[in-house]
C-alpha positions as CSV (number, residue, x, y, z in Angstrom):
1,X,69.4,107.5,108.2
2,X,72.4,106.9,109.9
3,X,75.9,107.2,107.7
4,X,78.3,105.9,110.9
5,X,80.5,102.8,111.4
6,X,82.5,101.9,114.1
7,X,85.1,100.2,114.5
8,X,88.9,99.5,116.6
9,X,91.0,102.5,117.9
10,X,93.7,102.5,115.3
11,X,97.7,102.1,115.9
12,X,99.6,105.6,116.3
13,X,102.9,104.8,114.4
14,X,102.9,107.2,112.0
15,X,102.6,104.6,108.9
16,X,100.3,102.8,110.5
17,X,96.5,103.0,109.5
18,X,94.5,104.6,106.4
19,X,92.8,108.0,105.9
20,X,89.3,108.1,104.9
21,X,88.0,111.3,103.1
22,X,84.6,111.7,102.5
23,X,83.2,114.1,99.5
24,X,81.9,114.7,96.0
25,X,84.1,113.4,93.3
26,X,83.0,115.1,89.6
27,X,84.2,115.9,86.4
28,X,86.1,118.9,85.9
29,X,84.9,120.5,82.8
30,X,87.9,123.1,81.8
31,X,86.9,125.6,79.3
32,X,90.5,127.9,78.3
33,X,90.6,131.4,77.3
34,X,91.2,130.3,74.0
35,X,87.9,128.6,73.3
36,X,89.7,125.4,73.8
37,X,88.2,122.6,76.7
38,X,88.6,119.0,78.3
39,X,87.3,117.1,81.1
40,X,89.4,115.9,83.7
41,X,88.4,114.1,87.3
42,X,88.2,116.7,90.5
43,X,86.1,117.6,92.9
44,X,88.1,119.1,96.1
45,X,87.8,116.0,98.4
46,X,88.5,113.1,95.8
47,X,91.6,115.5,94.9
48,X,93.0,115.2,98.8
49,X,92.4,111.6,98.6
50,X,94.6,111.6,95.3
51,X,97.5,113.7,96.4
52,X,97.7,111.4,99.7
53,X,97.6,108.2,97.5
54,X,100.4,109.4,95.8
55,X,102.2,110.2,98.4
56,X,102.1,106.7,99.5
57,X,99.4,106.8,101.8
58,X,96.4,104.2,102.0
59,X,93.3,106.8,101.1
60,X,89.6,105.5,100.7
61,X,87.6,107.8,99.4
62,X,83.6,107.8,100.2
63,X,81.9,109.6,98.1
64,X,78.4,109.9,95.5
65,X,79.1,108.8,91.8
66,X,76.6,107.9,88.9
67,X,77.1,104.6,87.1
68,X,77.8,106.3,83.8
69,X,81.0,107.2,81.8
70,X,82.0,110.3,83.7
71,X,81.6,107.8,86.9
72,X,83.9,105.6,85.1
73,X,86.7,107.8,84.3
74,X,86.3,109.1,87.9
75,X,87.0,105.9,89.7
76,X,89.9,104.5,87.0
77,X,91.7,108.0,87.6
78,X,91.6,107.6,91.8
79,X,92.1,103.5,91.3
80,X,95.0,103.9,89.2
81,X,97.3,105.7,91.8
82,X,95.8,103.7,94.5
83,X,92.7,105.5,96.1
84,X,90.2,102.9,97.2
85,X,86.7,104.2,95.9
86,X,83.9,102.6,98.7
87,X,80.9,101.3,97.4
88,X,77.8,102.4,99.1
89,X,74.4,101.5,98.5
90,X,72.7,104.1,96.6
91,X,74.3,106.5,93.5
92,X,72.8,109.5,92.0
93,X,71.4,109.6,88.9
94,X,74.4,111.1,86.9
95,X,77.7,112.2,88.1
96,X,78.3,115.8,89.2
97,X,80.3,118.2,86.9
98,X,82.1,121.2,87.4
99,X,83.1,123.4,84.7
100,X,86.1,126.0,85.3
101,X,86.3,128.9,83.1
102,X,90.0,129.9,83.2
103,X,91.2,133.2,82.9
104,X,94.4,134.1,81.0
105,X,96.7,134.1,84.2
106,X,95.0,130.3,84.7
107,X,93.1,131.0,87.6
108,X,89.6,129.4,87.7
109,X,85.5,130.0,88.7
110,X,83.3,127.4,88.4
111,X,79.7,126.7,87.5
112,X,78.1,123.2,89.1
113,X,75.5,120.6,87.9
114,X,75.4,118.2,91.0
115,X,73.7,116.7,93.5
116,X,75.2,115.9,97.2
117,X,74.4,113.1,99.3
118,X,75.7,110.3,101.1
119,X,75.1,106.5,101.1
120,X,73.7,105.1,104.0
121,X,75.8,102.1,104.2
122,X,79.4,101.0,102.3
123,X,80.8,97.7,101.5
124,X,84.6,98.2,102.6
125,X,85.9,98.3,105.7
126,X,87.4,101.5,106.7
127,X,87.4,101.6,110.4
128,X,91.2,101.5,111.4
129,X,91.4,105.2,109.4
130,X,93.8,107.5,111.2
131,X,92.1,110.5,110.3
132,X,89.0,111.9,108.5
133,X,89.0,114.1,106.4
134,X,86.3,116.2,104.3
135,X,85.3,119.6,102.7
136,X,83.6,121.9,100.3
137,X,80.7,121.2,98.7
138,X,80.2,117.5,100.7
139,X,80.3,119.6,103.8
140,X,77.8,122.2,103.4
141,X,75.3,121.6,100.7
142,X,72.1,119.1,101.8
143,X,71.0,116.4,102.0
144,X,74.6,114.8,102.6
145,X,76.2,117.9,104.3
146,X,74.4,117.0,107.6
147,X,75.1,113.3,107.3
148,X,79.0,114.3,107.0
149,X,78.8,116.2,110.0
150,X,77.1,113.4,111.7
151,X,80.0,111.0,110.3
152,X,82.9,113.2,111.4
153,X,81.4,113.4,115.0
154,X,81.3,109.5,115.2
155,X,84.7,109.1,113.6
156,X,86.4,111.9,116.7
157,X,87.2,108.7,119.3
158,X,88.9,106.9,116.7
159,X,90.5,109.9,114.2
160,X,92.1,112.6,113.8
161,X,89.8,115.4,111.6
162,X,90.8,117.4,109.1
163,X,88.4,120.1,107.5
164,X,88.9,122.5,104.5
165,X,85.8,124.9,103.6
166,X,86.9,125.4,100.1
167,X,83.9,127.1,99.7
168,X,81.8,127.1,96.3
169,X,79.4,130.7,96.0
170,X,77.9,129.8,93.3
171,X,76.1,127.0,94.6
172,X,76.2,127.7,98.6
173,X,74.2,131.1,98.3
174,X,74.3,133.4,101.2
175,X,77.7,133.4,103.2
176,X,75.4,134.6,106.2
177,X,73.8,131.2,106.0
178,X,77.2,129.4,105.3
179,X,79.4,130.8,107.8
180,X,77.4,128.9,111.2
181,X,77.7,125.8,109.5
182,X,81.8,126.4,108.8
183,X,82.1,127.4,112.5
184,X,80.3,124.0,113.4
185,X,82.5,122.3,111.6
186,X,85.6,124.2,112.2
187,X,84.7,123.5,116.3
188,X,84.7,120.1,115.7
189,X,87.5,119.3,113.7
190,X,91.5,119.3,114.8
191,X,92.7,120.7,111.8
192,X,91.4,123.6,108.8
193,X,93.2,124.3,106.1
194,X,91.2,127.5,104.2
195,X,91.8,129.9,101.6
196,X,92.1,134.1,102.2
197,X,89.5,133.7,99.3
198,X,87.3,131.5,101.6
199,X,87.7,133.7,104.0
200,X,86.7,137.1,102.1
201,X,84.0,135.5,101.2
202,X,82.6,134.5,104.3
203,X,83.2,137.5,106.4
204,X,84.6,140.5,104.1
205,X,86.1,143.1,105.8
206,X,87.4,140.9,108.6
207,X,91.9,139.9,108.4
208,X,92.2,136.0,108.0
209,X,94.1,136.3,110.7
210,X,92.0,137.8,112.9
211,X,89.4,134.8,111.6
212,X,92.5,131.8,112.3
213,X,93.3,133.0,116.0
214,X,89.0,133.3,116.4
215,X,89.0,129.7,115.4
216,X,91.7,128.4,116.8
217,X,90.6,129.2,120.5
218,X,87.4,127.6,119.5
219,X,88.4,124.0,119.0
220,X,91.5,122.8,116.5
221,X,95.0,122.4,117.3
222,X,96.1,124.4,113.5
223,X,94.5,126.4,111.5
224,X,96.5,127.6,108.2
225,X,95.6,130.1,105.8
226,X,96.4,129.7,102.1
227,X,97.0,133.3,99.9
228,X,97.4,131.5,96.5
229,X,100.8,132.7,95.2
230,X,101.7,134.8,97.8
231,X,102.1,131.5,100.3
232,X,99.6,130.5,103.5
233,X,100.4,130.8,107.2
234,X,99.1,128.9,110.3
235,X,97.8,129.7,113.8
236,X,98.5,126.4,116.1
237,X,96.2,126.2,119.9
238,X,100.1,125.9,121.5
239,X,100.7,129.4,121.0
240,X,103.0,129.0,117.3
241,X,102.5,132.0,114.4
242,X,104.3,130.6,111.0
243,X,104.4,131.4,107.9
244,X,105.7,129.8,104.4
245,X,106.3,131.6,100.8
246,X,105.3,130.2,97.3
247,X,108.2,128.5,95.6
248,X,108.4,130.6,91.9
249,X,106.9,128.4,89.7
250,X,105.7,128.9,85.7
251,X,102.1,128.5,86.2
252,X,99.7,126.2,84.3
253,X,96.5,126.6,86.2
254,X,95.5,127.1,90.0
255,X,93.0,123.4,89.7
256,X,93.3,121.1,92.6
257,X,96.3,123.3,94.3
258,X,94.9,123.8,97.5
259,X,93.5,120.2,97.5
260,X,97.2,119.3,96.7
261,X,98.1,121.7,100.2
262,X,95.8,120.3,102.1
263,X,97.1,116.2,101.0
264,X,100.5,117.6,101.8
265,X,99.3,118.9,105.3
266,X,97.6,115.4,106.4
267,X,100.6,113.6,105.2
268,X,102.9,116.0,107.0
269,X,101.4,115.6,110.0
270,X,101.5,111.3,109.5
271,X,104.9,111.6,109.1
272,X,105.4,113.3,112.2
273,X,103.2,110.4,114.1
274,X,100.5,113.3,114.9
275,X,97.4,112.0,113.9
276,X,94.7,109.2,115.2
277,X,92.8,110.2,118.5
278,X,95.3,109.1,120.7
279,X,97.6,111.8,119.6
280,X,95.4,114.6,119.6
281,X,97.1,116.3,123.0
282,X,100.2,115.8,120.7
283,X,98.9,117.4,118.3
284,X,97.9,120.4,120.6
285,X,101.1,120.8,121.9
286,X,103.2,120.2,118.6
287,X,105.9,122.6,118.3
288,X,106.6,125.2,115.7
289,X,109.6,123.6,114.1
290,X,107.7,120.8,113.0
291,X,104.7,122.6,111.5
292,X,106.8,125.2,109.6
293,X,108.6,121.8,107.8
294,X,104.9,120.9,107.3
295,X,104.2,124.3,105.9
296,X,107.2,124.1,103.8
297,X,106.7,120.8,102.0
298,X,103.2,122.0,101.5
299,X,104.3,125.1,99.5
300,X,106.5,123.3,97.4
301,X,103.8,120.1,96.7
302,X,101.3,122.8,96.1
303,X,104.1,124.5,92.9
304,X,104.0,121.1,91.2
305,X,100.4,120.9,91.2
306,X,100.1,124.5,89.7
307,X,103.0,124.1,87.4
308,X,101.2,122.0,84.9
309,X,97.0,121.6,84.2
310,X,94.4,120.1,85.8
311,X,94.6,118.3,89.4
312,X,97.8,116.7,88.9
313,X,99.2,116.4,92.2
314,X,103.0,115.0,92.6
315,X,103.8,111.7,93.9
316,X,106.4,111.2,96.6
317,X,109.3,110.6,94.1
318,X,108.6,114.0,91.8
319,X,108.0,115.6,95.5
320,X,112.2,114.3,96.8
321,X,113.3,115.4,93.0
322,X,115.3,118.7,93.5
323,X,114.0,121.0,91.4
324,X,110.0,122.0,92.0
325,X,108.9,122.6,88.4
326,X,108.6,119.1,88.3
327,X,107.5,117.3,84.9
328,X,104.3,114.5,85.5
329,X,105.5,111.5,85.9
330,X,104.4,108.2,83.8
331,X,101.5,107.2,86.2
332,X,100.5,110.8,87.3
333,X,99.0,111.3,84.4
334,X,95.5,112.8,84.0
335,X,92.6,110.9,81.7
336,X,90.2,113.0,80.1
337,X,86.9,112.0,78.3
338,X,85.9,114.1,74.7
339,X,83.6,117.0,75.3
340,X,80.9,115.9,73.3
341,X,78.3,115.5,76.0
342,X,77.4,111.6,74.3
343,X,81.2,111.0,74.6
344,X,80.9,112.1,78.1
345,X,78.2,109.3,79.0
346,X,75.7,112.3,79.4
């Protein structure tokens, strides 16, 4: 069944337009090295689609939710700074949850109960989106991974696309089967944000460099490589090698910061009136001045998210305060439901 719409080439002023990111939104179910726990709304994609509402962007989010309470809490967390949640036509039976088992230095693995798919047909118009945007589990695991793909290739006259495999092993199973279906994508797709961690898992042994300039000369105008802590840096199709540290942050967790990277690098790129299809040459050709200030503000929007729990990301006034340990602010706050699975809407 076909997922596509289609619609009117959008403006190319960099304000102009909205972006449209399609994947799973969940719970995140947190359990700390303490025994302690909470359940927060995540899930990679709906996370991008945060951090860019915050920054001030219009975001719709398409995604698969169940009409329960975890559904709820979902949709009033991405409503309440401004994502647009589409309706489609069909909803699983329960909403997908995550749970993170944090280790003492915060950093998180993650078990899933879920279900992927797509629905065939959405009440809301979202055809003047600048760029598309998806990743992770909505990309890869079926039924709806193939219907994304499908979505993204109808969306390339109109879009610019943005792809980040933010890979999940323990419910994608054997990297050997994985890895073609990245390298579709990654062909496809104008820009990649992924993780050294991605990468190691999807060819070990090989440099992430050596992986970025392979892709690069395949398709996309930038790739850039995330290393956690230790910063990320980017391969662009013009020729450009950059790189950008970590600003030194207290860390809370590592939840939702390369979601938070990846919002920062779409936005980046808006600003700079680089995305929608009519600016993919642009794109192409962009210098390395520009995508190192890209790379920069990504680094330091990526320090707030980690600086404090869950996927928090900052909005566009914490992100032009000077310091980057920024404190949430009033509306960036994160709802959570009780554990007890009745609580939850289970």
């Amino acid at each position: 069944m076909s997922v596509t719409r289609t619609g009117r080439v959008p403006a190319g002023g960099a304000g102009a337009g909205r972006a449209l990111v399609v994947g799973e939104a969940l719970v995140d179910a947190v359990r700390h090295p303490d025994g302690s726990s909470a359940e927060h709304p995540g899930g990679s994609p709906a996370n991008v689609a945060l951090g860019l509402a915050r920054l001030g962007r219009r975001a719709d989010l398409l995604t698969w939710l169940g009409a329960d309470a975890r559904g709820d809490l979902v949709r009033r967390h991405l409503e309440a700074s401004g994502v647009r949640v589409l309706h489609g036509d069909r909803t699983p039976a329960a909403t997908p949850v995550a749970t993170a088992h944090l280790d003492p230095a915060g950093v998180a693995t993650y078990e899933f109960d879920l279900e992927w798919d797509l629905p065939s047909t959405w009440d809301e118009d979202a055809d003047d989106a600048l760029v598309v945007h998806t990743g992770s589990i909505a990309a890869v695991l079926t039924p709806g991974g193939p219907k994304v793909a499908d979505l993204l290739g109808s969306r390339r006259a109109t879009s610019t696309l943005t792809y980040d495999p933010n890979l999940r092993p323990a419910l994608m199973g054997d990297p050997a089967d994985v890895l073609p279906v990245v390298e579709r994508l990654v062909r496809g797709v104008d820009v990649v944000k992924v993780s050294d961690e991605d990468l190691a898992w999807l060819q070990p042994g090989v440099a992430p460099a050596e992986i970025a300039e392979t892709w690069v000369r395949t398709g996309p105008a930038l790739v850039v490589v995330t290393h956690g802590g230790e910063g990320a840096f980017a391969v662009t199709s013009a020729g450009a090698r950059l790189s950008v540290a970590a600003p030194r942050v207290t860390v809370a967790d590592t939840v939702g910061a390369g979601d938070s990277f990846m919002g920062g690098l779409i936005d980046g790129l808006w600003s700079a009136g680089l995305l929608g299809a009519g600016r993919r040459a642009a794109l192409h050709d962009v210098d390395a001045d520009t995508v190192q200030a890209v790379l920069e503000r990504c680094a330091r929007i990526a320090a707030i998210t980690v600086s404090r729990p869950g996927a928090n990301p900052p909005t566009r006034v914490e992100l032009d305060e000077p310091t980057t340990d920024a404190q949430p602010a009033v509306d960036a706050t994160t709802p959570t439901l009780p554990t007890d699975p009745k609580g939850a809407g289970a």
